[in-house]
C-alpha positions as CSV (number, residue, x, y, z in Angstrom):
1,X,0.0,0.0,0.0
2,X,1.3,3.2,-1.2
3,X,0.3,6.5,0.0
4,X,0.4,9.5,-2.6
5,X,1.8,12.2,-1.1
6,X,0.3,15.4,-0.8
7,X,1.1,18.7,-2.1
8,X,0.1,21.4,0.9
9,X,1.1,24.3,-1.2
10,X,-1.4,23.3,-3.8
11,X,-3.9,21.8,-0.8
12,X,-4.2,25.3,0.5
13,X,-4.3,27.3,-3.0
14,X,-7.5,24.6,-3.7
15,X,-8.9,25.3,-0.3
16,X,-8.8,28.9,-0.9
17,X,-10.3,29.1,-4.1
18,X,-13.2,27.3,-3.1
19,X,-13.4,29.6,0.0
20,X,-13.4,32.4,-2.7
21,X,-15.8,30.9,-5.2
22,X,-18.2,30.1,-2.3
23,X,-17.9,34.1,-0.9
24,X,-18.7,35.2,-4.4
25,X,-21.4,33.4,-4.8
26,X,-23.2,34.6,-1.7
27,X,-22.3,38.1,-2.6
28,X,-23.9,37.7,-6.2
29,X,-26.8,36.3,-4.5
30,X,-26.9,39.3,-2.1
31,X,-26.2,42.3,-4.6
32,X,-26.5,40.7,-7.9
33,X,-29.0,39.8,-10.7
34,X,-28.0,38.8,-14.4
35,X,-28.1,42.5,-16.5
36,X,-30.8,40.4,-18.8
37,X,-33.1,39.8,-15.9
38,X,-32.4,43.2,-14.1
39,X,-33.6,45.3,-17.3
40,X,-36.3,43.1,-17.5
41,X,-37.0,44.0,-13.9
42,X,-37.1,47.4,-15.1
43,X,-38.8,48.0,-18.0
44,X,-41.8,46.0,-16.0
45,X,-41.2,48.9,-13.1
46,X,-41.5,51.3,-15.3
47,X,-44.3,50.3,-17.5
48,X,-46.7,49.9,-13.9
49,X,-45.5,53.0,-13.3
50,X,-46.9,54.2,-16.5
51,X,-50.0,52.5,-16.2
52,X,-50.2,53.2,-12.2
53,X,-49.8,57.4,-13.8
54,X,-52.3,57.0,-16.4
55,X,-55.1,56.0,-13.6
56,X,-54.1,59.2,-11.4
57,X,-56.8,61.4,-11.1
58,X,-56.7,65.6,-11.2
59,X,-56.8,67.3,-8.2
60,X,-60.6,69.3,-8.3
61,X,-59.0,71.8,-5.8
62,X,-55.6,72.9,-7.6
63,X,-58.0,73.2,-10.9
64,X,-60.5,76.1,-8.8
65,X,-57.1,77.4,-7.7
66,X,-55.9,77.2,-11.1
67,X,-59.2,78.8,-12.7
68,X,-59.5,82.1,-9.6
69,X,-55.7,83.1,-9.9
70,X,-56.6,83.5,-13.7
71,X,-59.3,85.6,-13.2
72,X,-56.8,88.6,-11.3
């Protein structure tokens, strides 16, 4: 029975990448969203934005406001 040795330098370079790879993955999953699905994100923002405008009604009061400074 032979025992291959082990490298340490390369043992600790592995363990350290994987340390890495699994901090950037929770910081992607923290801060991070594909660009594809982040501008679909927005363009959906922004069109129930749009929509959530278009439904806005006039306020009665600023048009009497509007209609007695005109008369001065």
């Amino acid at each position: 029975m032979t025992v291959k040795p082990v490298n340490l330098r390369r043992a600790r370079k592995h363990k350290a990448r994987q340390e890495a790879r699994a901090e950037a993955d929770a910081s992607a999953a923290r801060h991070g969203e594909a660009k594809p699905m982040r501008s679909l994100r927005q363009a959906r923002d922004e069109l129930e934005a749009r929509r959530l405008e278009g439904h806005r009604r006039e306020d009665v009061r600023d048009d009497a406001d509007d209609r007695a400074n005109d008369g001065e």
